[in-house]
Each structure stands twice: as structure tokens, then as C-alpha cells.
Residue frames as a rotation matrix with the C-alpha (Angstrom) as fourth column:
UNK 1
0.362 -0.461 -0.810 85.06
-0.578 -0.793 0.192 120.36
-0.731 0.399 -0.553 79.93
UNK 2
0.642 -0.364 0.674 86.10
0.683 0.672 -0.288 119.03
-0.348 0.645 0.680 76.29
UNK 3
0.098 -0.647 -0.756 89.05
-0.180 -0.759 0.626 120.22
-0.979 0.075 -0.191 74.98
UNK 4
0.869 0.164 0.467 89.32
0.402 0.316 -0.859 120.06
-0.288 0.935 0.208 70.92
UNK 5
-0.205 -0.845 0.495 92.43
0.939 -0.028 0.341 121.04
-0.275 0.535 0.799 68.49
UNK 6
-0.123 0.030 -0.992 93.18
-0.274 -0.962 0.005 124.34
-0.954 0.272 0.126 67.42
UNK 7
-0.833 -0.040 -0.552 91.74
-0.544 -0.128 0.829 124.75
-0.104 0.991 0.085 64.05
UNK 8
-0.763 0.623 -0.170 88.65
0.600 0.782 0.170 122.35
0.239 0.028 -0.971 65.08
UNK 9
-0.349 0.663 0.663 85.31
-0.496 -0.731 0.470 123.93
0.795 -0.165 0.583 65.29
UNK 10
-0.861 0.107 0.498 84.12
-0.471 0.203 -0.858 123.71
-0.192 -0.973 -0.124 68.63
UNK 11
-0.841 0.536 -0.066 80.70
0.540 0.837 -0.090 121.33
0.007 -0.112 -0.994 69.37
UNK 12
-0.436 0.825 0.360 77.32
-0.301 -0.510 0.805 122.35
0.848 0.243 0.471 69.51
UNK 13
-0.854 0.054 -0.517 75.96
0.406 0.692 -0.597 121.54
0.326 -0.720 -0.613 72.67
UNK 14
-0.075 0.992 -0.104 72.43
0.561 0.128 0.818 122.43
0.825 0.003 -0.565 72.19
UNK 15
0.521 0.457 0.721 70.68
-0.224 -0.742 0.632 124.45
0.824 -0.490 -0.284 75.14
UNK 16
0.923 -0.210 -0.323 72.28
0.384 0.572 0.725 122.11
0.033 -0.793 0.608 77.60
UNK 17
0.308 -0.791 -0.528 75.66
0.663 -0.220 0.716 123.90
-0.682 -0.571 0.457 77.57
UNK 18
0.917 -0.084 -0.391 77.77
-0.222 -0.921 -0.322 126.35
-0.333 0.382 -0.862 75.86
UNK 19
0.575 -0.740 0.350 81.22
0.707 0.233 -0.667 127.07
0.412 0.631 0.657 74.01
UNK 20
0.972 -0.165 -0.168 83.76
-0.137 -0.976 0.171 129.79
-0.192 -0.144 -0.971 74.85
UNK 21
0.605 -0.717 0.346 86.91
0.699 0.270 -0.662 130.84
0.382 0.642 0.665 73.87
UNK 22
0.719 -0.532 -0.448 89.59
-0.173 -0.761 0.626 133.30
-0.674 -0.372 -0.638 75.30
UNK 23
0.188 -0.752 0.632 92.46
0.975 0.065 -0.212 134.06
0.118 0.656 0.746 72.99
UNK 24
0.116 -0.581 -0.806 95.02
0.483 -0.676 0.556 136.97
-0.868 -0.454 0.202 73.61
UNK 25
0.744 0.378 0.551 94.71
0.571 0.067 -0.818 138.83
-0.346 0.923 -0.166 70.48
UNK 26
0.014 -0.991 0.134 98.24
0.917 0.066 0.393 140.38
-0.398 0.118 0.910 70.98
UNK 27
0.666 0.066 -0.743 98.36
0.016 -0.997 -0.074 144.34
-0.746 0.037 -0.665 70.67
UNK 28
-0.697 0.491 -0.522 98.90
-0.320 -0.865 -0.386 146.28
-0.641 -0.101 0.761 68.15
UNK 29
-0.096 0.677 0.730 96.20
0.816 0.474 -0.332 146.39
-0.571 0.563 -0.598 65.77
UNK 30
0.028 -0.118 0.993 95.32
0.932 -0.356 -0.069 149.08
0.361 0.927 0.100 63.35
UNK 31
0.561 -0.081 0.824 95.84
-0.096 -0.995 -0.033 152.07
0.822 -0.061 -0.566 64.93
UNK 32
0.957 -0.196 0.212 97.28
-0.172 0.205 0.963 151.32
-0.232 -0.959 0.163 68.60
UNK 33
0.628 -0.769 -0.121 101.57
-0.485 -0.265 -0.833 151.46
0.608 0.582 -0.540 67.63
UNK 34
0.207 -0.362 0.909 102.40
-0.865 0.367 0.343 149.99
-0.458 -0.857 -0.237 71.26
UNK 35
0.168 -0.142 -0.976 104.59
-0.333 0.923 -0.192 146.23
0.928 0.357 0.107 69.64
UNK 36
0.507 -0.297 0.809 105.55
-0.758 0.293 0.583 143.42
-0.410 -0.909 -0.077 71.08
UNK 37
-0.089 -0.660 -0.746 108.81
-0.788 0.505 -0.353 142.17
0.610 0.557 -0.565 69.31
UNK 38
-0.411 -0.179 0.894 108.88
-0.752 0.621 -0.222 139.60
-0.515 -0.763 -0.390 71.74
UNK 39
0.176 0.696 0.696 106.26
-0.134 0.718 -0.684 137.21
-0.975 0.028 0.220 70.09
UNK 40
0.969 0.248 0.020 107.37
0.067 -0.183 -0.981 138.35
-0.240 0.951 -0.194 66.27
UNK 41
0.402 -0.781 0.477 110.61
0.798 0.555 0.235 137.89
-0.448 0.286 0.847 64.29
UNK 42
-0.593 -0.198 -0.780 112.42
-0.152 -0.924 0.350 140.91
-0.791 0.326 0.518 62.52
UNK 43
-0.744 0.260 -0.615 110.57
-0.662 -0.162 0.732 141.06
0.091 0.952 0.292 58.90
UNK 44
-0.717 0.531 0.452 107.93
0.377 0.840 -0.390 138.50
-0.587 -0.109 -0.802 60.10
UNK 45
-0.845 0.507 0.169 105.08
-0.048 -0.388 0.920 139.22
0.533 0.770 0.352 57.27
UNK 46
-0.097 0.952 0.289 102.47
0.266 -0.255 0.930 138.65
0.959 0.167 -0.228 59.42
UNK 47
-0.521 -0.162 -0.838 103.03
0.849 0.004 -0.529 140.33
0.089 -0.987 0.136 62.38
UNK 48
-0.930 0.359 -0.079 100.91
-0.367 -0.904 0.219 143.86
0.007 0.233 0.972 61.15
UNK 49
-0.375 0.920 0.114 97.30
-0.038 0.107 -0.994 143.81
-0.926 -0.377 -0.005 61.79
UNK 50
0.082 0.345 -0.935 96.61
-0.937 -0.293 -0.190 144.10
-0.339 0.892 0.299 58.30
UNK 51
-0.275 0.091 -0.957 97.68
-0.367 0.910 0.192 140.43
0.888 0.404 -0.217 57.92
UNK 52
-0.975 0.115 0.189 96.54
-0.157 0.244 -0.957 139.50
-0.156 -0.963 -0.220 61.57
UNK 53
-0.440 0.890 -0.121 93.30
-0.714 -0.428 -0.554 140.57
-0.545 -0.157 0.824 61.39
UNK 54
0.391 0.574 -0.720 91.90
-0.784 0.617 0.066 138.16
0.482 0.539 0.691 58.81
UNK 55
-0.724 -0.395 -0.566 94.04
-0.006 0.824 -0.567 135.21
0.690 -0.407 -0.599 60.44
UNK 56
-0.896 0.362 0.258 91.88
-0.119 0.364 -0.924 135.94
-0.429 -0.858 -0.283 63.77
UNK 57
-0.144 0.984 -0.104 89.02
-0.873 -0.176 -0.456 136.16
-0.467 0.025 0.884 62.03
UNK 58
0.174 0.378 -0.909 89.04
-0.438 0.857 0.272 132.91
0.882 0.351 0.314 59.94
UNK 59
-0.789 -0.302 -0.535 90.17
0.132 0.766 -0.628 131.21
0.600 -0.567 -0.565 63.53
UNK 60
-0.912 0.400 0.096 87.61
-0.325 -0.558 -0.763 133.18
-0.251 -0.727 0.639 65.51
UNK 61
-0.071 0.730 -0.680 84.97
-0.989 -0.142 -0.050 132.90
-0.133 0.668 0.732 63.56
UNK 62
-0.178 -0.206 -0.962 85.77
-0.612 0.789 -0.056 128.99
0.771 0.579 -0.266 62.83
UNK 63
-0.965 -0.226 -0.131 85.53
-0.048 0.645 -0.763 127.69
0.257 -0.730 -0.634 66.01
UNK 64
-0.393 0.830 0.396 82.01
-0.092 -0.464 0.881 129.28
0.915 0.310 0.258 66.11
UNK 65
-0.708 -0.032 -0.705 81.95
0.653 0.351 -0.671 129.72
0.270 -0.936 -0.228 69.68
UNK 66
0.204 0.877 -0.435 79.31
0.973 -0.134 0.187 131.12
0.106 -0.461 -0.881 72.13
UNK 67
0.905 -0.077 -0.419 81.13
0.262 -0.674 0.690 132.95
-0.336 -0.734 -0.590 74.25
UNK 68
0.616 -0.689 0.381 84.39
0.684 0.228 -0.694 134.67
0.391 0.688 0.611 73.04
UNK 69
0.951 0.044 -0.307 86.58
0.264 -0.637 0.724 136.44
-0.164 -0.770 -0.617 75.15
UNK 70
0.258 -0.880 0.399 89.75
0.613 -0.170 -0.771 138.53
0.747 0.444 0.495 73.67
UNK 71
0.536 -0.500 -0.681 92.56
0.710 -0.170 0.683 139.96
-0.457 -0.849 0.264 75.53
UNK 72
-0.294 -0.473 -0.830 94.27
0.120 -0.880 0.459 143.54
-0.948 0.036 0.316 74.55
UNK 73
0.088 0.734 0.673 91.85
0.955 -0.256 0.153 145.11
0.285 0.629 -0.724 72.80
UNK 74
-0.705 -0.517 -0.486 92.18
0.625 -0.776 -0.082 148.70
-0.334 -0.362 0.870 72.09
UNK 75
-0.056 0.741 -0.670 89.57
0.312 -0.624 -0.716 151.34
-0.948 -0.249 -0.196 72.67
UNK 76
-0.182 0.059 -0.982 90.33
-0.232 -0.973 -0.015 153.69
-0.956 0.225 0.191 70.14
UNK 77
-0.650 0.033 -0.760 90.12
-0.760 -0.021 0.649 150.93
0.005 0.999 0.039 67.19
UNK 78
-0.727 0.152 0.669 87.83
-0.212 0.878 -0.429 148.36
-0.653 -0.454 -0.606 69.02
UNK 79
0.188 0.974 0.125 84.61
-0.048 0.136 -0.990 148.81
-0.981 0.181 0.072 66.81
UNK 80
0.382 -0.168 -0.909 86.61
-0.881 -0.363 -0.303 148.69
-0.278 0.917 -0.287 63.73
UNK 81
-0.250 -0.923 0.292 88.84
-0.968 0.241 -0.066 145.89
-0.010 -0.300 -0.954 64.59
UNK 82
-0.852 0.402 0.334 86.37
0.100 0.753 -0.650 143.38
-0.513 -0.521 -0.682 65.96
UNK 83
-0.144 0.795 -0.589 83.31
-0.919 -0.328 -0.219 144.42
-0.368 0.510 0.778 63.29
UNK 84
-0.599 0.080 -0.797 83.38
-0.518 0.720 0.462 141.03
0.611 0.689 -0.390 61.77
UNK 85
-0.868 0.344 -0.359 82.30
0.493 0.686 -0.535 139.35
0.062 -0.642 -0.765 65.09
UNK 86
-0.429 0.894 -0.130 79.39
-0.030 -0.157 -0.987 141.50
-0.903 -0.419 0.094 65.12
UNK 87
0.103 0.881 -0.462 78.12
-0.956 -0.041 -0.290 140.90
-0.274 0.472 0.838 61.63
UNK 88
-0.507 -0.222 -0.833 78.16
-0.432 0.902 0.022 137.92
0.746 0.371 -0.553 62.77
UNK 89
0.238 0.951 -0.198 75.75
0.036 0.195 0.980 137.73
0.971 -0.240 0.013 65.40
UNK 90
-0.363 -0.319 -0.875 77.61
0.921 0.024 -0.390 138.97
0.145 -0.947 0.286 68.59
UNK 91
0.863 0.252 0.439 76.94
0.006 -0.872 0.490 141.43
0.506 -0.420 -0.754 71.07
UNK 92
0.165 -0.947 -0.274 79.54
0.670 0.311 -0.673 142.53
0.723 -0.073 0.687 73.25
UNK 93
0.955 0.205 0.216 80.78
-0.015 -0.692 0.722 144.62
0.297 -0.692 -0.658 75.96
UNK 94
0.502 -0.787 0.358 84.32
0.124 -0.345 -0.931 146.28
0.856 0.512 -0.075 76.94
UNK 95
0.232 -0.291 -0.928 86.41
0.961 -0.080 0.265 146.81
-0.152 -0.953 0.261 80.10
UNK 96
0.920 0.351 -0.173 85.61
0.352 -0.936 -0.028 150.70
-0.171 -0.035 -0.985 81.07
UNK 97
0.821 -0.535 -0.199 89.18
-0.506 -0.843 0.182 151.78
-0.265 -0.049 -0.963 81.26
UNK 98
0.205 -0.801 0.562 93.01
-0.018 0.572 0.820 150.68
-0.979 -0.179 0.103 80.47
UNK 99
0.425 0.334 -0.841 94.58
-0.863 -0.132 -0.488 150.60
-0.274 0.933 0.232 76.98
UNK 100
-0.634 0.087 -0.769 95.05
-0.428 0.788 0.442 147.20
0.644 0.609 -0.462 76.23
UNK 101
-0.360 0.549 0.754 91.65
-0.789 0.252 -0.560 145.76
-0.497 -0.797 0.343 77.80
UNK 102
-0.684 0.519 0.513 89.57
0.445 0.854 -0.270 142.48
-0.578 0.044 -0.815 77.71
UNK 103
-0.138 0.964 -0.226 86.22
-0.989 -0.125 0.073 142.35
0.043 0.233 0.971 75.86
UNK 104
-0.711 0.501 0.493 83.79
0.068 0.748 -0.661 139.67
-0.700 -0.437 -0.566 76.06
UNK 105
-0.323 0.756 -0.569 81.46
-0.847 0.037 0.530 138.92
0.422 0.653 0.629 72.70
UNK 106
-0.829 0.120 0.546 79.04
-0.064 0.950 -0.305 136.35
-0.555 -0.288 -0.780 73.15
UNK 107
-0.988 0.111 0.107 75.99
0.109 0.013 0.994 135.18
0.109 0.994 -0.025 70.73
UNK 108
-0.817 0.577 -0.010 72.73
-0.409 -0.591 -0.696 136.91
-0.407 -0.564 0.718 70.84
UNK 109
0.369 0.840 -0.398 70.29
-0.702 0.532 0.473 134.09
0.609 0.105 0.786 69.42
UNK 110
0.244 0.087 -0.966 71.92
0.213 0.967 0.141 132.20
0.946 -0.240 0.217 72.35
UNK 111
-0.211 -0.429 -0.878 72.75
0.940 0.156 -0.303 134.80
0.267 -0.890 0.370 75.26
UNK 112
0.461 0.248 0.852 71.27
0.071 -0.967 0.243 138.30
0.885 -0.052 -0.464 75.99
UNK 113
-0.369 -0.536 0.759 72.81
-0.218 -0.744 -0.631 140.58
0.904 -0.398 0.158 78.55
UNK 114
0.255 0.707 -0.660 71.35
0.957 -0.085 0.278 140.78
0.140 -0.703 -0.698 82.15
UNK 115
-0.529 -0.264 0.806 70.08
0.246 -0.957 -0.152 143.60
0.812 0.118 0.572 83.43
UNK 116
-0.863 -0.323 0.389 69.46
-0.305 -0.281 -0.910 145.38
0.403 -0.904 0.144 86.46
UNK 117
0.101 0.971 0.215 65.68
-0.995 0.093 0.047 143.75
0.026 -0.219 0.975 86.48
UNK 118
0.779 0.440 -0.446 66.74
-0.528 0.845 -0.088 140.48
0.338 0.304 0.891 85.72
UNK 119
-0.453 -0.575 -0.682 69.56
0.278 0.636 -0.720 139.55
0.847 -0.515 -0.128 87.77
UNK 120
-0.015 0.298 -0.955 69.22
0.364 0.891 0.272 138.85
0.931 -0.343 -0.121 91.33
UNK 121
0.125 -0.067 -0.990 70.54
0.832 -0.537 0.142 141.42
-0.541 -0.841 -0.011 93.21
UNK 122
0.505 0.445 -0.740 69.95
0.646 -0.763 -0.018 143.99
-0.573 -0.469 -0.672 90.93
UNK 123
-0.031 -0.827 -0.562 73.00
-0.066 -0.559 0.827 144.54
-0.997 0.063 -0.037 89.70
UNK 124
0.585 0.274 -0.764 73.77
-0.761 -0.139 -0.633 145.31
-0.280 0.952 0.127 85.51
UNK 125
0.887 0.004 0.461 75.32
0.076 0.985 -0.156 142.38
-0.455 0.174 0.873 83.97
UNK 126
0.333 -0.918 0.217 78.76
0.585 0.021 -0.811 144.37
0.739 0.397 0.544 83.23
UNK 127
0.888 -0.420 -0.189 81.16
0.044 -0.331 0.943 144.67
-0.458 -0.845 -0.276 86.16
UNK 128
0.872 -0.468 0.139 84.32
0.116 -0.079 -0.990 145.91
0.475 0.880 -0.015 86.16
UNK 129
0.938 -0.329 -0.111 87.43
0.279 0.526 0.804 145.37
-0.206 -0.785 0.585 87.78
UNK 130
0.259 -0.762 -0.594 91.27
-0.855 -0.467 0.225 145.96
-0.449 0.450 -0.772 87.55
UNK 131
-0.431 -0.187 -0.883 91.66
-0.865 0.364 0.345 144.26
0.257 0.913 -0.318 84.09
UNK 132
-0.925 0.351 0.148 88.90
0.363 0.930 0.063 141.97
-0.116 0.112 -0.987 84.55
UNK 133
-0.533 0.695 -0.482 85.32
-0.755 -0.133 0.643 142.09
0.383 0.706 0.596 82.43
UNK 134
-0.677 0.704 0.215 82.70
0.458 0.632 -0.625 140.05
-0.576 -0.325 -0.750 84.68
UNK 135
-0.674 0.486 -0.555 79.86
-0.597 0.084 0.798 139.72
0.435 0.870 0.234 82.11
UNK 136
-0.602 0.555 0.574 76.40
-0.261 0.543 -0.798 138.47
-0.755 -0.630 -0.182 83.54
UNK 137
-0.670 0.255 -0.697 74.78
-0.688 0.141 0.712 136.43
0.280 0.957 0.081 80.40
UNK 138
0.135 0.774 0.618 70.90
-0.725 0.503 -0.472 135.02
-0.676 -0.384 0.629 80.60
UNK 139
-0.958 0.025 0.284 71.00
0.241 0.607 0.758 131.39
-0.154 0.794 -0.588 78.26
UNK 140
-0.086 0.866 -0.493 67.99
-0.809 -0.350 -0.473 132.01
-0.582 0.358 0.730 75.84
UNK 141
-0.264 0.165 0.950 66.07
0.111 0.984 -0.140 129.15
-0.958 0.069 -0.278 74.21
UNK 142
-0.468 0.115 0.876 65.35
0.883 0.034 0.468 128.88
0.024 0.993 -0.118 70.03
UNK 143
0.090 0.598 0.797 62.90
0.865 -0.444 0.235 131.36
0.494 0.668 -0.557 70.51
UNK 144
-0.319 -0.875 0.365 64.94
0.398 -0.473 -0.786 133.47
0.860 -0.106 0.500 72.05
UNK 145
0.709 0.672 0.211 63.27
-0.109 -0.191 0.976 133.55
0.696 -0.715 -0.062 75.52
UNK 146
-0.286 -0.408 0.867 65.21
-0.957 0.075 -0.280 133.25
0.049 -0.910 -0.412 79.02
UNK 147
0.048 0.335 -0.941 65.62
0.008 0.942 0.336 129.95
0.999 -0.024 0.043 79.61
UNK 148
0.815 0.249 0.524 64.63
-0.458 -0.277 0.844 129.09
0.356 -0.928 -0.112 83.71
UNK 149
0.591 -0.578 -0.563 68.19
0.782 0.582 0.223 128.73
0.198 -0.572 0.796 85.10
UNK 150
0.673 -0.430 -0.602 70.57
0.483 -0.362 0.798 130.87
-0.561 -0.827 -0.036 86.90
UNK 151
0.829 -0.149 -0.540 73.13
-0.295 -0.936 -0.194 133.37
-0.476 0.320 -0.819 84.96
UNK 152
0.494 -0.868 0.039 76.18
0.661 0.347 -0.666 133.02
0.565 0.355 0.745 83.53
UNK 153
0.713 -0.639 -0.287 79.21
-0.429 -0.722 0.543 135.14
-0.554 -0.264 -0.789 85.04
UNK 154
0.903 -0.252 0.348 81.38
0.394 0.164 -0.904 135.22
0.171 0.954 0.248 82.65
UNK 155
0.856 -0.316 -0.409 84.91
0.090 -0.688 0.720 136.31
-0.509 -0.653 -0.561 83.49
UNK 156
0.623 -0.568 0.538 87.53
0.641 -0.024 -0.767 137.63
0.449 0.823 0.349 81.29
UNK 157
0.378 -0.880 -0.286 91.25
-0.129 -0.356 0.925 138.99
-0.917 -0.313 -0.248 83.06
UNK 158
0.738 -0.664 0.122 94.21
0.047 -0.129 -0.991 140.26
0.674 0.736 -0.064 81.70
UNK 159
0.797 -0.178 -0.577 96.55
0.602 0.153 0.784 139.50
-0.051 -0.972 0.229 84.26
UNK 160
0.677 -0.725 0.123 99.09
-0.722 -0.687 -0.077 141.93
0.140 -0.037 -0.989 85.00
UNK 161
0.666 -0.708 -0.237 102.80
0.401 0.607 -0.686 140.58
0.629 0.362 0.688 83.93
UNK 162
0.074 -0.660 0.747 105.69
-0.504 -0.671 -0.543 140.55
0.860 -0.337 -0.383 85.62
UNK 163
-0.785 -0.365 -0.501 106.85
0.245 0.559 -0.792 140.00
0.569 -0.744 -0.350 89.08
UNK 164
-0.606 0.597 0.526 103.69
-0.617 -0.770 0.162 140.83
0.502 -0.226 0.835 90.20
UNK 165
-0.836 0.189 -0.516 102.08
0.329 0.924 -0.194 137.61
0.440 -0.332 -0.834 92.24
UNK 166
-0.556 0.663 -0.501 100.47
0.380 -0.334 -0.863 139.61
-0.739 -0.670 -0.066 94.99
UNK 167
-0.352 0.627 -0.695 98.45
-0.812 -0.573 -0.106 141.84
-0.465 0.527 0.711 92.11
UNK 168
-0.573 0.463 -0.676 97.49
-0.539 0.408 0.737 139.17
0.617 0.787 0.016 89.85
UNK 169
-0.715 0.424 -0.555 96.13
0.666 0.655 -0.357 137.26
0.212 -0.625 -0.751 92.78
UNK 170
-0.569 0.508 -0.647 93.88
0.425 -0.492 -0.760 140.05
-0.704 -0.707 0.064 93.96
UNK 171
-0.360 0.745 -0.562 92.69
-0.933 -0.281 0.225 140.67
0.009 0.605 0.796 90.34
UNK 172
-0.724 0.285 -0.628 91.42
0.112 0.947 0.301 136.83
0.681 0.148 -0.717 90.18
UNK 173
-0.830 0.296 -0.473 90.18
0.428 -0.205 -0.880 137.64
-0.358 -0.933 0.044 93.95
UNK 174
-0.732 0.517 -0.444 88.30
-0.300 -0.830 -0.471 140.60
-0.611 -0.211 0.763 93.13
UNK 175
-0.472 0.692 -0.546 86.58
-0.777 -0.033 0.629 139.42
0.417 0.721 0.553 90.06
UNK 176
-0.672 0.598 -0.437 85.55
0.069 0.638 0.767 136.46
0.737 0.485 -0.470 91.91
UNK 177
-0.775 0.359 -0.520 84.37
0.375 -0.402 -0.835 138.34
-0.509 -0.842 0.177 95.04
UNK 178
-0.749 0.585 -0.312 82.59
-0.621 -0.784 0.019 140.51
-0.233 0.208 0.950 92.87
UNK 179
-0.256 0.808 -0.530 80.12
-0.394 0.414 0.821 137.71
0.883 0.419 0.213 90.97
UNK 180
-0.809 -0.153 -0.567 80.10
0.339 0.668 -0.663 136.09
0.480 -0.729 -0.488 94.59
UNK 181
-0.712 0.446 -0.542 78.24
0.344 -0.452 -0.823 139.22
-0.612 -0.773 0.168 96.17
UNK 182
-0.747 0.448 -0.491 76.74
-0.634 -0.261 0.728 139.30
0.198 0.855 0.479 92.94
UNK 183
-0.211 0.496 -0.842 74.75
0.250 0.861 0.444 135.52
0.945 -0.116 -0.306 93.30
């Protein structure tokens, strides 16, 4: 694992390994009204998605990571919100329910989905959990083939806040049970 400065684009590491990011992306955004004064000052100028939104994108986008995995994301503005990362060469995939949910983008001249033929037991290559996104990603070589090695499982949580120990432990649990009985 290399860790690198915020504001540093992340390494290339050739077929032989990957990048990823996770980055809370802090509700609301452009449509979704639910704040959180907590993180944001009275008059703070960029606390509105309207000045947010380009901020994540030049950071997002800058690090130029593989794998990219945002916290509270909202359904109802997700494809509107997050459009830069796909014309930019992601694919992606959502946690089915909840309204402030994970997604998982990752890059598609370097990772393609699995699917229910190509994983191992069968299974499609997006599980879901409470507030966790288990993503099953083949690595693909220059020419954009399956390379011959075992899956990714990707896992992206939103732990539940609060006094909540016993829950956040059993969402960690579950998602890795789940890729376990997956492999």
C-alpha cells in the first residue's frame, strides 16, 4: 500500500496493480436538501453543490484513480451529479436502496464488470448489502482482454453513525461474508 498527499496524482502501476480512492462526498448535492451544518460554517461559500461539485471533480478526476468509490450519493441526482466521471471513462454501479448510498466507479480500459458467466460461483459482480456496494471487477490488459487472475471484490460501506458498534460491525461482517461465499 503507498500512501501519497492529497492533491498528488496517484501512480500508475501498470497491469501489476491498481489505484482506488474512497472519499465521502458529503450530502447534499443538487437536488437532495438533507445538510450537514456540522462540516460547514454559517455563510461558508462553498458549502452548495454548485461550488462543490467542480472542487470534487478537479480532485477526483486529478488523482486519476482506477477504482473510485464515493460515499452519500443520491439516487434521484446521481447521473447528473457524477456525469463528469463517466465522460471520463468510468463505468459504475450503485447501492440498490437507501438515500444517501455508496457507488463504486471504476475504469473501463482497465476493469470490466463480472458477470454471472465469468465469476466463479456464478454470481453477478454487484452485491448488495446494508450500506455496503461489493463490486466484482475482472483486471483487463491494453487490449482490453481479461487478464488470467482472480477478481477483484471491491467493497465500498457507509457505516452507520452513531452509537451503533454492534450494526456497523455486522455491516463490515456481512459484506465480507458475502465476497467470502462469493470466492
Amino acid at each position: 500500500m503507498l500512501l501519497v498527499p492529497a492533491r498528488t496524482p496517484l501512480p500508475s502501476l501498470g497491469p501489476a496493480g491498481f489505484t482506488i480512492m474512497s472519499f465521502n462526498v458529503l450530502i447534499p448535492n443538487s437536488v437532495d436538501g438533507w445538510w450537514t451544518y456540522k462540516y460547514y460554517g454559517p455563510g461558508e461559500t462553498d458549502s452548495c453543490w454548485a461550488a462543490r461539485c467542480p472542487l470534487l471533480q478537479q480532485r477526483i478526476l486529478g488523482c486519476s484513480a482506477d477504482i473510485v468509490m464515493l460515499q452519500e450519493c443520491s439516487p434521484e441526482s446521481f447521473a447528473d451529479d457524477w456525469a463528469f466521471l463517466i465522460e471520463a471513462g468510468y463505468d459504475c454501479a450503485m447501492l440498490a436502496k437507501g438515500r444517501m448510498r455508496p457507488a463504486t466507479f471504476w475504469r473501463k480500459d482497465r476493469f470490466a464488470l463480472c458477470t454471472s458467466s465469468s465469476t466463479a460461483k456464478g454470481a453477478d459482480g454487484v452485491l448488495h448489502g446494508d450500506r455496503c456496494l461489493m463490486t466484482v471487477l475482472r483486471a483487463l490488459d491494453s487490449a482490453g482482454e481479461p487478464l488470467p487472475r482472480e477478481p477483484l471484490c471491491a467493497i465500498n460501506v457507509h457505516l452507520t453513525a452513531g452509537p451503533n458498534a454492534r450494526r456497523r460491525l455486522q455491516q463490515v461482517h456481512g459484506a465480507l461474508d458475502s465476497v467470502r461465499k462469493l470466492r
